[in-house]
mmCIF file as gemmi writes it, N, C-alpha and C atoms, coordinates in Angstrom:
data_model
loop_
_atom_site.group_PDB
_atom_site.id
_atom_site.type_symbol
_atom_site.label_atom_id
_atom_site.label_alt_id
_atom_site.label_comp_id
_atom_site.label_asym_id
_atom_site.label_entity_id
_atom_site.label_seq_id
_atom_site.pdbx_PDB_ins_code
_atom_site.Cartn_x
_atom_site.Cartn_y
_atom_site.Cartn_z
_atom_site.occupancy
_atom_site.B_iso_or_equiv
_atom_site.pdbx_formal_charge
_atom_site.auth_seq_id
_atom_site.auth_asym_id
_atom_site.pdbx_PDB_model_num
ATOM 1 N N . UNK Axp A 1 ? -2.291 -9.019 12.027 1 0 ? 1 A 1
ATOM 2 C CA . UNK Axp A 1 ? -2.759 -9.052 10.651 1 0 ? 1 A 1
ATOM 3 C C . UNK Axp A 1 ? -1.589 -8.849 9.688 1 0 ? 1 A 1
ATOM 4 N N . UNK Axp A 2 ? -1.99 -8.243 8.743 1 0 ? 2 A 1
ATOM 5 C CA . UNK Axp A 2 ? -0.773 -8.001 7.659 1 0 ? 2 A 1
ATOM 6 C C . UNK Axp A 2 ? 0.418 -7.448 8.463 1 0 ? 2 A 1
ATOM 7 N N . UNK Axp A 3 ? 0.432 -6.65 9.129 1 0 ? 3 A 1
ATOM 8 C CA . UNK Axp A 3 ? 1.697 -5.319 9.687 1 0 ? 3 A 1
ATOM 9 C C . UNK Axp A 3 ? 2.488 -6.866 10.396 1 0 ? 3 A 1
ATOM 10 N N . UNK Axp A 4 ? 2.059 -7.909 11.138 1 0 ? 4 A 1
ATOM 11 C CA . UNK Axp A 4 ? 2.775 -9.118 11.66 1 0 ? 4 A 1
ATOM 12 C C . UNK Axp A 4 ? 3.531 -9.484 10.734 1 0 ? 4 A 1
ATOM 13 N N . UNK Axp A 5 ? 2.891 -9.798 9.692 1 0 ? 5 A 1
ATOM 14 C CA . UNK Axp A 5 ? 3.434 -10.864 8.297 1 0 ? 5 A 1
ATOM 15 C C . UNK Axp A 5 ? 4.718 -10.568 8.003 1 0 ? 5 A 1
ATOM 16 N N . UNK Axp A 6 ? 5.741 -11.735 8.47 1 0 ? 6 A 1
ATOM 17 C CA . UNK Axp A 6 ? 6.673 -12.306 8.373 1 0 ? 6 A 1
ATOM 18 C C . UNK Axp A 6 ? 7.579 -11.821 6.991 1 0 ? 6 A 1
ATOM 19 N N . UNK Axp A 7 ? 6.693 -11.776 5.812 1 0 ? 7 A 1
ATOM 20 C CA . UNK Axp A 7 ? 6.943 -11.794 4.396 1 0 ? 7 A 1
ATOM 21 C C . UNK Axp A 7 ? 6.713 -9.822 4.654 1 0 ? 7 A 1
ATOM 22 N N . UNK Axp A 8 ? 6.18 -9.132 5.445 1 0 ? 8 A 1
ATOM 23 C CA . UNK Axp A 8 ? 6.037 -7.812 5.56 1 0 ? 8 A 1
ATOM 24 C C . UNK Axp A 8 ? 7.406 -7.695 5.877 1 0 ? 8 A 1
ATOM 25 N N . UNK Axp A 9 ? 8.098 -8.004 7.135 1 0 ? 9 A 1
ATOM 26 C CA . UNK Axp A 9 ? 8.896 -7.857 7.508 1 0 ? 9 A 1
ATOM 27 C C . UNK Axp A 9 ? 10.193 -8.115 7.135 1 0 ? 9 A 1
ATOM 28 N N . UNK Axp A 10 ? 9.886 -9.313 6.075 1 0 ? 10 A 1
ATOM 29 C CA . UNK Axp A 10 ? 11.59 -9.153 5.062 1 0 ? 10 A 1
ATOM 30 C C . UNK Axp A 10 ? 11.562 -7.846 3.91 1 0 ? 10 A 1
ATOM 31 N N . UNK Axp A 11 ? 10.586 -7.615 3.53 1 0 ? 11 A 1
ATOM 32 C CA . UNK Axp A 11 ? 10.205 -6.313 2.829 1 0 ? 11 A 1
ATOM 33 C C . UNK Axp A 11 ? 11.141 -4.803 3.053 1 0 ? 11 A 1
ATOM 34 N N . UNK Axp A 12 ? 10.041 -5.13 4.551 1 0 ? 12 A 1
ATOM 35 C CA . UNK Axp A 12 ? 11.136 -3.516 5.046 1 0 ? 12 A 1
ATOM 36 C C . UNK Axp A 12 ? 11.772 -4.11 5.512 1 0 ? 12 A 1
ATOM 37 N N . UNK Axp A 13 ? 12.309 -4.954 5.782 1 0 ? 13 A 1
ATOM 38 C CA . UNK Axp A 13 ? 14.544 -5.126 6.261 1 0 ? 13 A 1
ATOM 39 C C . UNK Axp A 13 ? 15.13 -4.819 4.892 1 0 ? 13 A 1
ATOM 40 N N . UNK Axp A 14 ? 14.436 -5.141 3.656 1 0 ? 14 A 1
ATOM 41 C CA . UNK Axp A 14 ? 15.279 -4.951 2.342 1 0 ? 14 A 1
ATOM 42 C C . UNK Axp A 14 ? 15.151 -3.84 1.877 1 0 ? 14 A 1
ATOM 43 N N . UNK Axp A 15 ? 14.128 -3.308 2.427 1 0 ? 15 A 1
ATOM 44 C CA . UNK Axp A 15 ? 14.127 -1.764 1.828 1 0 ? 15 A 1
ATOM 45 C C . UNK Axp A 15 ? 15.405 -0.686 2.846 1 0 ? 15 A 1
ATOM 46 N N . UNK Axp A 16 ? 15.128 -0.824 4.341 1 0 ? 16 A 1
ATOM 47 C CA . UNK Axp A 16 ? 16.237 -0.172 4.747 1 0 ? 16 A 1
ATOM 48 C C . UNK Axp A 16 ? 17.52 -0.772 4.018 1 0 ? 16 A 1
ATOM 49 N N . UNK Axp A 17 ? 17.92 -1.812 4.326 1 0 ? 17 A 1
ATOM 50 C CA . UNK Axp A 17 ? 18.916 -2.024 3.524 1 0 ? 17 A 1
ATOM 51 C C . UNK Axp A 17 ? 19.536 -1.568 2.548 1 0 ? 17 A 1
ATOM 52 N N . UNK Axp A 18 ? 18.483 -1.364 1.639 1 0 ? 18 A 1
ATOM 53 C CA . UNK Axp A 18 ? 18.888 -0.572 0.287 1 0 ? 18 A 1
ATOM 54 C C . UNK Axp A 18 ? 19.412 0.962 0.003 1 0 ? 18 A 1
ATOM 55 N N . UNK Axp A 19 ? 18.084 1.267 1.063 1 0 ? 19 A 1
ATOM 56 C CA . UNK Axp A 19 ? 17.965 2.69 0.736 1 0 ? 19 A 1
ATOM 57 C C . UNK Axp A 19 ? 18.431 3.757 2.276 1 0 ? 19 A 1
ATOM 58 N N . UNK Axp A 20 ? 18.971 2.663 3.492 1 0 ? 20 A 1
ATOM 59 C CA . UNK Axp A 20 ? 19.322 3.86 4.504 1 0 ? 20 A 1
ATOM 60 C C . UNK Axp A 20 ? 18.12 4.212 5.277 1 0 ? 20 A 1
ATOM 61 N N . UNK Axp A 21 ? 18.211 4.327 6.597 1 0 ? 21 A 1
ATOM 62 C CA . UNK Axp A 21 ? 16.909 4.885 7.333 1 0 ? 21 A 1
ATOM 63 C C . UNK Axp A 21 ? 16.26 6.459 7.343 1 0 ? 21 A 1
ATOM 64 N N . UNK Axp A 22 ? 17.274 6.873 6.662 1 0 ? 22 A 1
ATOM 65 C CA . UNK Axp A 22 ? 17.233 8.44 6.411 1 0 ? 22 A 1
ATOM 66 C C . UNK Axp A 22 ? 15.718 8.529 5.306 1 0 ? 22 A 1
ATOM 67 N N . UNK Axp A 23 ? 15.854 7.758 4.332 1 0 ? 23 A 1
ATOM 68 C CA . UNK Axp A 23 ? 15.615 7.771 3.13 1 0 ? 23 A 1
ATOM 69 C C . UNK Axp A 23 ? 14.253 6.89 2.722 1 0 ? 23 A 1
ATOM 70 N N . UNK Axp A 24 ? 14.074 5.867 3.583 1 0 ? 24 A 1
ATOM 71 C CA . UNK Axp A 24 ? 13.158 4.571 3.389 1 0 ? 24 A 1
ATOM 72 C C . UNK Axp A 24 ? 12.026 4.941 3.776 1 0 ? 24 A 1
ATOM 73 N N . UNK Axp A 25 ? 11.316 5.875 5.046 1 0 ? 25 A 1
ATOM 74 C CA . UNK Axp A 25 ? 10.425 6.116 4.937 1 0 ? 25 A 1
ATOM 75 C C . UNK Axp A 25 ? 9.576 6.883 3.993 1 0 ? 25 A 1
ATOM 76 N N . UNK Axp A 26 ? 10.277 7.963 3.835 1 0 ? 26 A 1
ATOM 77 C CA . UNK Axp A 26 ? 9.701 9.19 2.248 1 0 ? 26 A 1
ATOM 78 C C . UNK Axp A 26 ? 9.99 8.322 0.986 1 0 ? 26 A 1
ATOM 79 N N . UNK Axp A 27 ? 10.694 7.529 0.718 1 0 ? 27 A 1
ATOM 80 C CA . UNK Axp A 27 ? 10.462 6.56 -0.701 1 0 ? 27 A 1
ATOM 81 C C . UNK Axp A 27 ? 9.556 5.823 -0.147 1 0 ? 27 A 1
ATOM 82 N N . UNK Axp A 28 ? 9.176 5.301 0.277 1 0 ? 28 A 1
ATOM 83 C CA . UNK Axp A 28 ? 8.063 4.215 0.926 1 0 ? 28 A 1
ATOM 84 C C . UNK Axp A 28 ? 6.834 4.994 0.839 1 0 ? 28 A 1
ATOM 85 N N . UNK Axp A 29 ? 6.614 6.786 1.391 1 0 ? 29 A 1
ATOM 86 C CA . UNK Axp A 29 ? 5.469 7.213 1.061 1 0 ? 29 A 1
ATOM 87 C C . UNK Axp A 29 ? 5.134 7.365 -0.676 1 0 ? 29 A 1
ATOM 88 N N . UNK Axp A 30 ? 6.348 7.575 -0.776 1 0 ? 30 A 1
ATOM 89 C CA . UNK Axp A 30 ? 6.185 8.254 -2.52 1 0 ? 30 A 1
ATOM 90 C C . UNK Axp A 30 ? 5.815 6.965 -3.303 1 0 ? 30 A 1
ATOM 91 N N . UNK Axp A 31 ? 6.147 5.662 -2.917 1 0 ? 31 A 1
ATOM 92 C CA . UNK Axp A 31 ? 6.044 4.549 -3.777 1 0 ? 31 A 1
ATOM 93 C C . UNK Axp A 31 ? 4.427 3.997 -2.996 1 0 ? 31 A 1
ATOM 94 N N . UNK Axp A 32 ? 3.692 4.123 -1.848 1 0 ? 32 A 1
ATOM 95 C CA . UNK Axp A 32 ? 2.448 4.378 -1.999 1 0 ? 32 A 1
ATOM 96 C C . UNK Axp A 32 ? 1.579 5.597 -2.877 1 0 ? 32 A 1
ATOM 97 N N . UNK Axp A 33 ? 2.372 6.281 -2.629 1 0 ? 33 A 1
ATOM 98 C CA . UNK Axp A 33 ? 1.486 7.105 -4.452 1 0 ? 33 A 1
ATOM 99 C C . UNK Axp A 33 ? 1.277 6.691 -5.246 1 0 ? 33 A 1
ATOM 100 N N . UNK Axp A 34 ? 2.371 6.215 -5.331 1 0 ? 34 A 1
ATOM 101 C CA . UNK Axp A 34 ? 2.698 5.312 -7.233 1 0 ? 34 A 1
ATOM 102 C C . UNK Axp A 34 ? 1.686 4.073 -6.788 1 0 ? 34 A 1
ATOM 103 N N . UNK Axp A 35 ? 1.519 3.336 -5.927 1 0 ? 35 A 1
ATOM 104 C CA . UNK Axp A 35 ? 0.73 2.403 -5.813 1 0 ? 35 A 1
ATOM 105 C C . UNK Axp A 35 ? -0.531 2.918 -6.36 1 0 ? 35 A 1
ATOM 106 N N . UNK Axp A 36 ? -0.843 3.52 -5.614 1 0 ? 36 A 1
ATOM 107 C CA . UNK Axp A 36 ? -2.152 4.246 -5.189 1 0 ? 36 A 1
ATOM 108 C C . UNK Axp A 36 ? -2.63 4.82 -6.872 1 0 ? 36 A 1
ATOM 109 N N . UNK Axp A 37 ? -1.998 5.384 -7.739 1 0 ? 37 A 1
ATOM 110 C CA . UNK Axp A 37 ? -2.18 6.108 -8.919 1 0 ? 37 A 1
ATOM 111 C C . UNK Axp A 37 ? -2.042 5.173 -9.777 1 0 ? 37 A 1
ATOM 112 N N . UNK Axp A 38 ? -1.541 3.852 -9.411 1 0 ? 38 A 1
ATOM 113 C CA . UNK Axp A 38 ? -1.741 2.687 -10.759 1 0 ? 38 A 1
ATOM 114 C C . UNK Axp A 38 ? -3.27 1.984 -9.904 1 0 ? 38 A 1
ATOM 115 N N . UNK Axp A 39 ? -3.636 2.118 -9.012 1 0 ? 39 A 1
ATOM 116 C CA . UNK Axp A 39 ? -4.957 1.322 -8.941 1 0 ? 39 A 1
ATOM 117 C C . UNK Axp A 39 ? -6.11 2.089 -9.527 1 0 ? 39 A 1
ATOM 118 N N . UNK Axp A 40 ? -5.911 3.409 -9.406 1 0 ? 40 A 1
ATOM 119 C CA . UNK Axp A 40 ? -6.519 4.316 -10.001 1 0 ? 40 A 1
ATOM 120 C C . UNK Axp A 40 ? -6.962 4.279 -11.734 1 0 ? 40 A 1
ATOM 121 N N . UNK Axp A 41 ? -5.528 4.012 -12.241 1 0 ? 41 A 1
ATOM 122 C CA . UNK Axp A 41 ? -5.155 3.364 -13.609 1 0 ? 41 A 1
ATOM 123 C C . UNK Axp A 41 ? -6.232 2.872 -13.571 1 0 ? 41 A 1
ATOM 124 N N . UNK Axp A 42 ? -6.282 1.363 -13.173 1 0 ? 42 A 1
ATOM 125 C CA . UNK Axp A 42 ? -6.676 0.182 -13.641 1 0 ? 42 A 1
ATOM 126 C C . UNK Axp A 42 ? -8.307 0.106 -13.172 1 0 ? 42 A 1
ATOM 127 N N . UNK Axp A 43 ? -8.845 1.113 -11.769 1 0 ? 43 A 1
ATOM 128 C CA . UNK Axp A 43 ? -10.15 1.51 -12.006 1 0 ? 43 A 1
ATOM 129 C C . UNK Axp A 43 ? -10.463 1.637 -13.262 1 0 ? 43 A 1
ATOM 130 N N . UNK Axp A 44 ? -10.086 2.735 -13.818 1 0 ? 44 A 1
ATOM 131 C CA . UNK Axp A 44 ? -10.465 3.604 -15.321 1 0 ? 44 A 1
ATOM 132 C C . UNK Axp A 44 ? -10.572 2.587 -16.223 1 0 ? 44 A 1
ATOM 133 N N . UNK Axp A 45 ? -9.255 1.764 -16.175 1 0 ? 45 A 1
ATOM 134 C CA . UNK Axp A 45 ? -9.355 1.153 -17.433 1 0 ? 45 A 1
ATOM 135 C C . UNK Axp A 45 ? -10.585 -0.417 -17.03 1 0 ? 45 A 1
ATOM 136 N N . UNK Axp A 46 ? -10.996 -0.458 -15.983 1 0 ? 46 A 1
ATOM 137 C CA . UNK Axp A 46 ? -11.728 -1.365 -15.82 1 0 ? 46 A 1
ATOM 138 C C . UNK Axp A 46 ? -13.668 -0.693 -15.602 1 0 ? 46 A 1
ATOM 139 N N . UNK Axp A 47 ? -13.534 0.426 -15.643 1 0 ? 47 A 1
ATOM 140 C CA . UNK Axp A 47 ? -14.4 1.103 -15.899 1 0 ? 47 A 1
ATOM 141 C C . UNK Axp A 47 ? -15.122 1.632 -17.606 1 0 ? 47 A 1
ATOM 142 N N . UNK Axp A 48 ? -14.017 1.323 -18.401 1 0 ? 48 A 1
ATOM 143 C CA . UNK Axp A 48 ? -13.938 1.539 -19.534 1 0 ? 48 A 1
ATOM 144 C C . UNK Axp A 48 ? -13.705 2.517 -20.072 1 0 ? 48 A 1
ATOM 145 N N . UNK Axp A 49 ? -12.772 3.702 -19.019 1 0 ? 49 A 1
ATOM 146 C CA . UNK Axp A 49 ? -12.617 4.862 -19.614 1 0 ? 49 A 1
ATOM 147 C C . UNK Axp A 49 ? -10.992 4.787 -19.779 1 0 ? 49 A 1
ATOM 148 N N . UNK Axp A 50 ? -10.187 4.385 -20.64 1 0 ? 50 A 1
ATOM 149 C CA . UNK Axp A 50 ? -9.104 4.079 -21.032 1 0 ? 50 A 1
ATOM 150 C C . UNK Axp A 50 ? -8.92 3.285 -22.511 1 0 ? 50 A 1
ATOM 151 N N . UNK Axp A 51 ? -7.99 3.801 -23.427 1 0 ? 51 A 1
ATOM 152 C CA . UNK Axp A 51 ? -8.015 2.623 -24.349 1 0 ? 51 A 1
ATOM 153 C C . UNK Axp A 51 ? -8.087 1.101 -23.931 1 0 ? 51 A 1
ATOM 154 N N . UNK Axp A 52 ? -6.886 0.477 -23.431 1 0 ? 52 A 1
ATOM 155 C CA . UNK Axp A 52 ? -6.926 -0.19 -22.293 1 0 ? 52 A 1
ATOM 156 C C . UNK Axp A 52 ? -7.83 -0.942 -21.381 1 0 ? 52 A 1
ATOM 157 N N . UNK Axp A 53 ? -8.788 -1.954 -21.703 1 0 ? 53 A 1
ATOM 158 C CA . UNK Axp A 53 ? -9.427 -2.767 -20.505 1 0 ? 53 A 1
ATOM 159 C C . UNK Axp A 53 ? -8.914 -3.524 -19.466 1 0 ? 53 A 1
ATOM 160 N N . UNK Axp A 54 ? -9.525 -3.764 -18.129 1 0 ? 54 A 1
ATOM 161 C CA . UNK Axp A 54 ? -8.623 -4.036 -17.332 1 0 ? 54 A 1
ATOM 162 C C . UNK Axp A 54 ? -9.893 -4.717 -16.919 1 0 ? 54 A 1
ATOM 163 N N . UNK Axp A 55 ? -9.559 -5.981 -15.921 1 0 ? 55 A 1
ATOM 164 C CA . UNK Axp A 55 ? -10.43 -6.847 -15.123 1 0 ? 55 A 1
ATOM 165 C C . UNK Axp A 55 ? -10.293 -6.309 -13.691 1 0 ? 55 A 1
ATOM 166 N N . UNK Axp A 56 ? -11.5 -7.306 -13.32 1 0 ? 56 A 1
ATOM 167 C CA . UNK Axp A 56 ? -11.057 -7.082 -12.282 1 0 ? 56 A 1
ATOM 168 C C . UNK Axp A 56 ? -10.009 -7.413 -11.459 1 0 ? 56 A 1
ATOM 169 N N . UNK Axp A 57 ? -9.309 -8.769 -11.711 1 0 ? 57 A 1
ATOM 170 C CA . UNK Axp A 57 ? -8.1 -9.136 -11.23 1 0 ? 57 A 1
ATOM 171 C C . UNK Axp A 57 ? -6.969 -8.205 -11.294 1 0 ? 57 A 1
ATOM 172 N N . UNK Axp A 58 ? -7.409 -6.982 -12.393 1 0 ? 58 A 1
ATOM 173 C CA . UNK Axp A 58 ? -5.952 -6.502 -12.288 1 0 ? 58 A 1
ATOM 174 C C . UNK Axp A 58 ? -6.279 -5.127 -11.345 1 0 ? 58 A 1
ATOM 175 N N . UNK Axp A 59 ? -7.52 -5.052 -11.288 1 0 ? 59 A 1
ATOM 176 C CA . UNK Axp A 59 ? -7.659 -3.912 -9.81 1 0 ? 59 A 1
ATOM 177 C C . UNK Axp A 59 ? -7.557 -4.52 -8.853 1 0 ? 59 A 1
ATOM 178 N N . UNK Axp A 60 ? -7.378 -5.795 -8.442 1 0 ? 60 A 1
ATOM 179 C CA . UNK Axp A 60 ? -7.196 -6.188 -7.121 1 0 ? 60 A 1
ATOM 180 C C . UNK Axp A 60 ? -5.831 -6.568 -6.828 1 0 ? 60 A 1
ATOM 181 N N . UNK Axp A 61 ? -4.868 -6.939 -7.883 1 0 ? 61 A 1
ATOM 182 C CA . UNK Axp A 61 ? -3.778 -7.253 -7.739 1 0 ? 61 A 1
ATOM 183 C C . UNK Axp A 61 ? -3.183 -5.689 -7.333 1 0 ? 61 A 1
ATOM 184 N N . UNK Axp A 62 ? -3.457 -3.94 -8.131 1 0 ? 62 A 1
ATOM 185 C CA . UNK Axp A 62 ? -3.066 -2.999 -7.684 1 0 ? 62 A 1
ATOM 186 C C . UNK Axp A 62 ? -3.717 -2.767 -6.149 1 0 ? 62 A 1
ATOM 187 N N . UNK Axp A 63 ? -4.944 -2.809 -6.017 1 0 ? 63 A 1
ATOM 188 C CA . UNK Axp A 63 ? -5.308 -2.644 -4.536 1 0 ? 63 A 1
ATOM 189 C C . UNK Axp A 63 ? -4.491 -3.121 -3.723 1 0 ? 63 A 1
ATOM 190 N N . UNK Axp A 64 ? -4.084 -4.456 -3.563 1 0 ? 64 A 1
ATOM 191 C CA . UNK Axp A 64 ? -3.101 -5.078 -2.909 1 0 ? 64 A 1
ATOM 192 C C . UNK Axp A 64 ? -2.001 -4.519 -2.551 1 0 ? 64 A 1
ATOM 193 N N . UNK Axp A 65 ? -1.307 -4.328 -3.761 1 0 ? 65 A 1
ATOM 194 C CA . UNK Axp A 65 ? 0.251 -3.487 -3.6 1 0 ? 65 A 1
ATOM 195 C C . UNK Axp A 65 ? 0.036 -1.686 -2.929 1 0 ? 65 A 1
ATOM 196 N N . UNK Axp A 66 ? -1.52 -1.316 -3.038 1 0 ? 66 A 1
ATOM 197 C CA . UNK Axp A 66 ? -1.63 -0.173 -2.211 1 0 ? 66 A 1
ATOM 198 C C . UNK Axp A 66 ? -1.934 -0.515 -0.749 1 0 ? 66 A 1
ATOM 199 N N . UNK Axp A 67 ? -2.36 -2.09 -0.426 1 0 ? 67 A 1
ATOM 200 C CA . UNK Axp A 67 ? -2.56 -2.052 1.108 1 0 ? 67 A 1
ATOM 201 C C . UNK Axp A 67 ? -1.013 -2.272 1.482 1 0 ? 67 A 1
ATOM 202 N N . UNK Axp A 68 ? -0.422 -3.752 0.491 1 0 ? 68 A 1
ATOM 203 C CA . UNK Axp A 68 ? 1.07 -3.882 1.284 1 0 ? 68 A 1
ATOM 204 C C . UNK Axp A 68 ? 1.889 -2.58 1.013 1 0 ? 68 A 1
ATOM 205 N N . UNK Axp A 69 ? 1.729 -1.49 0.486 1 0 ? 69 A 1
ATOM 206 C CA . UNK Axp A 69 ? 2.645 -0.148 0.256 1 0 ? 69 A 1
ATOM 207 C C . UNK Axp A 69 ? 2.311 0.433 1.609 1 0 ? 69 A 1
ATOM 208 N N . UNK Axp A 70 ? 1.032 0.833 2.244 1 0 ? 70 A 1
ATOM 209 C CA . UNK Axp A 70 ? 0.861 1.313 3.17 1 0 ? 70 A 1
ATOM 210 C C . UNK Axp A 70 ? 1.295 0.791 4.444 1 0 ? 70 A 1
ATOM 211 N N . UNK Axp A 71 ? 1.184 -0.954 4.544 1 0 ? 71 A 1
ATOM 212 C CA . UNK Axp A 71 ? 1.542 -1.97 5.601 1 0 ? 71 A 1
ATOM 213 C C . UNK Axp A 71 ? 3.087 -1.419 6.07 1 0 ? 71 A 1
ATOM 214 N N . UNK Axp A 72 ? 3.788 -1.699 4.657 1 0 ? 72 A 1
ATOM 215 C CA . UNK Axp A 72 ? 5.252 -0.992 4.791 1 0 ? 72 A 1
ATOM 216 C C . UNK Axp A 72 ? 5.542 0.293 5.641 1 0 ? 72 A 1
ATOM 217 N N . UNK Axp A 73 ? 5.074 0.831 5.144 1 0 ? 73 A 1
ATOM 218 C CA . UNK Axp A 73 ? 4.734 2.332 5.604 1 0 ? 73 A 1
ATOM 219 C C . UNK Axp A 73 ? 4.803 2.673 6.891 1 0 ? 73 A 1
ATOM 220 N N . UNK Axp A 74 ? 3.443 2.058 7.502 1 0 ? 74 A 1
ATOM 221 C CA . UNK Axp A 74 ? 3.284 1.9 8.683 1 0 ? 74 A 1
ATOM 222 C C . UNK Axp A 74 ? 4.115 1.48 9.492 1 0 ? 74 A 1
ATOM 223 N N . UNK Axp A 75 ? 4.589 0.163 9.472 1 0 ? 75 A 1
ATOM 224 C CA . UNK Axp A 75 ? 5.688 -1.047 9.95 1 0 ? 75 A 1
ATOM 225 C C . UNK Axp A 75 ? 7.316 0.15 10.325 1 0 ? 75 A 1
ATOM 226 N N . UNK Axp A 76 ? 7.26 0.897 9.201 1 0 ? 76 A 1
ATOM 227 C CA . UNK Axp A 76 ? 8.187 1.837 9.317 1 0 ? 76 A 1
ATOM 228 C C . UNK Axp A 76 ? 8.2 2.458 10.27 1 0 ? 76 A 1
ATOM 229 N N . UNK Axp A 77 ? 6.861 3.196 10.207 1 0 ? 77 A 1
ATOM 230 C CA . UNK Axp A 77 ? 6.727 4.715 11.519 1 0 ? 77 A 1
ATOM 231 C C . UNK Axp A 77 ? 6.375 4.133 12.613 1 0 ? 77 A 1
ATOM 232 N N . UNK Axp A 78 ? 6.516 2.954 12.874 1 0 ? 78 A 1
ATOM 233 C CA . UNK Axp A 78 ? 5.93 2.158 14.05 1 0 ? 78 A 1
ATOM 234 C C . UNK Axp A 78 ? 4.721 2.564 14.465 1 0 ? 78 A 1
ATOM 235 N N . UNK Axp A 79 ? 3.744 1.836 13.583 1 0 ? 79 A 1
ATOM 236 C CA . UNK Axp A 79 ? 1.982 2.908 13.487 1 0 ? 79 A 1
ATOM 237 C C . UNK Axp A 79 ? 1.514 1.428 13.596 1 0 ? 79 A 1
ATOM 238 N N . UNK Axp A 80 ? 1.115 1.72 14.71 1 0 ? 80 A 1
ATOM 239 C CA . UNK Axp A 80 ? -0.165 -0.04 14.598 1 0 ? 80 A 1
ATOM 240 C C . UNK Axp A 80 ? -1.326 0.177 13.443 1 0 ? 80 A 1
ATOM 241 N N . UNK Axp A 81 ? -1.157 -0.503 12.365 1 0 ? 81 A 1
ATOM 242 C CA . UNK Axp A 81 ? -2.043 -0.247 11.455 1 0 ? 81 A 1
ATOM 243 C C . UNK Axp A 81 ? -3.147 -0.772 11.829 1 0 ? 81 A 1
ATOM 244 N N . UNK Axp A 82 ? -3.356 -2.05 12.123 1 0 ? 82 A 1
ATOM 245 C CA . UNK Axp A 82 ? -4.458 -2.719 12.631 1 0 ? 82 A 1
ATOM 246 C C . UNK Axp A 82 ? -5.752 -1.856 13.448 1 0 ? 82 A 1
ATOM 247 N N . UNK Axp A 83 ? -4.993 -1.399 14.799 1 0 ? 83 A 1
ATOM 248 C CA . UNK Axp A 83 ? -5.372 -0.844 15.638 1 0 ? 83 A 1
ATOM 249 C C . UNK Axp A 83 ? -5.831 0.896 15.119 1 0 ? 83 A 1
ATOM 250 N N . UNK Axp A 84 ? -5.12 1.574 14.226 1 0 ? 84 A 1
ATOM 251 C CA . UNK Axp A 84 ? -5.928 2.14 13.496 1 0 ? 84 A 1
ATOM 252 C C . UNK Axp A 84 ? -7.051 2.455 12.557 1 0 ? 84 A 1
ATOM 253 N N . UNK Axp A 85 ? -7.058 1.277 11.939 1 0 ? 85 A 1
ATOM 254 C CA . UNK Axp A 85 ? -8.063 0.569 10.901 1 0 ? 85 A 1
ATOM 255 C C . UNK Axp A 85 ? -9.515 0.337 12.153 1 0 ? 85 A 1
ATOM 256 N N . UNK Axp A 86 ? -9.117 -0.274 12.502 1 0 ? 86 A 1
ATOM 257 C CA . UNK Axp A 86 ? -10.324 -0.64 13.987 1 0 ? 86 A 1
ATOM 258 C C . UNK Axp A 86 ? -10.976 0.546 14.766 1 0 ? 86 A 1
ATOM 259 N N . UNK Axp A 87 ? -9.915 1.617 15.043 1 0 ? 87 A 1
ATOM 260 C CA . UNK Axp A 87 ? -10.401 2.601 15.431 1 0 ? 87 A 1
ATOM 261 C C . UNK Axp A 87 ? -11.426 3.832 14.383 1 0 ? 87 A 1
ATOM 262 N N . UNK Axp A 88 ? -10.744 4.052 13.316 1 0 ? 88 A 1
ATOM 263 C CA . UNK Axp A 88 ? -11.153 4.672 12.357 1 0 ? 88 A 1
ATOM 264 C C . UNK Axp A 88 ? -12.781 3.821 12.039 1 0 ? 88 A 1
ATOM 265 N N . UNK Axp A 89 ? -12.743 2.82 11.911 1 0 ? 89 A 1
ATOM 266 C CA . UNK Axp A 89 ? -14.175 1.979 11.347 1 0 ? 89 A 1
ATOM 267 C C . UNK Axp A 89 ? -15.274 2.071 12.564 1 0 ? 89 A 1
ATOM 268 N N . UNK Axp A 90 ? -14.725 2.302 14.174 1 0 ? 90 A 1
ATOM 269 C CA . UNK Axp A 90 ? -15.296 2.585 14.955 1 0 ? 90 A 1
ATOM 270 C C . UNK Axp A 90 ? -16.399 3.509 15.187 1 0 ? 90 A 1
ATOM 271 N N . UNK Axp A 91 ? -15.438 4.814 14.364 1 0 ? 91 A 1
ATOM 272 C CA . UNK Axp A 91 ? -16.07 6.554 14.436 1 0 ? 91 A 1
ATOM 273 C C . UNK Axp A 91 ? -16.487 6.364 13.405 1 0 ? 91 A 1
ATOM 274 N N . UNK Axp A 92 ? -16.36 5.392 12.449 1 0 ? 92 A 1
ATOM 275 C CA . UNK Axp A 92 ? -17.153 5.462 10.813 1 0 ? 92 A 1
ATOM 276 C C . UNK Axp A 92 ? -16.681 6.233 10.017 1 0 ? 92 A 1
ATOM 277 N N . UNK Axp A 93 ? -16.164 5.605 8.876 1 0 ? 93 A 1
ATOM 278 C CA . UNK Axp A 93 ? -15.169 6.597 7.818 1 0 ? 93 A 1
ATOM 279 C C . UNK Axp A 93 ? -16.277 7.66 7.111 1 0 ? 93 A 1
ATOM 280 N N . UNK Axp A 94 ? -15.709 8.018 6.607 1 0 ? 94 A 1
ATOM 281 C CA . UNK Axp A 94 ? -16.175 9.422 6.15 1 0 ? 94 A 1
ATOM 282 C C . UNK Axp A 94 ? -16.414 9.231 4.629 1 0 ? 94 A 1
């Protein structure tokens, strides 16, 4: 699935690159926050609690960058995301 994707995988080669293996995983979590807290954003503002209206396109374009933030993530810690996702939906999320 995504964690395969080709276009995942030039991602994190450019992120180690940049930032060192020391360093790429904990910016990689911290920049799923930041993902994660602008989809949040754009809930609100698509909820109508923000000056700010937002569609839905623009909560799905942030959802996105919170699944590929996590894909990254994963791909990093060598975490079969897939195979987690599958398992977790198994026992039924919470």
């Amino acid at each position: 699935m995504l964690t395969d994707d080709p276009r995942l995988r030039a991602i994190v080669d450019a992120h180690r690159r940049r930032t060192g293996d020391a360093d790429v995983v904990l910016l990689s979590a911290l920049l799923l926050a930041e993902e994660a807290g602008e989809a949040v954003q754009q809930v609100r503002r698509f909820m109508g609690h923000a000056r700010q209206q937002a569609t839905a396109l623009d909560v799905a374009a942030e959802l996105a960058d919170v699944m590929i933030s996590a894909a990254i993530l994963a791909r990093l810690l060598d975490v079969d995301l897939d195979r987690a996702i599958d398992e977790k939906l198994a026992v039924g999320v919470r």
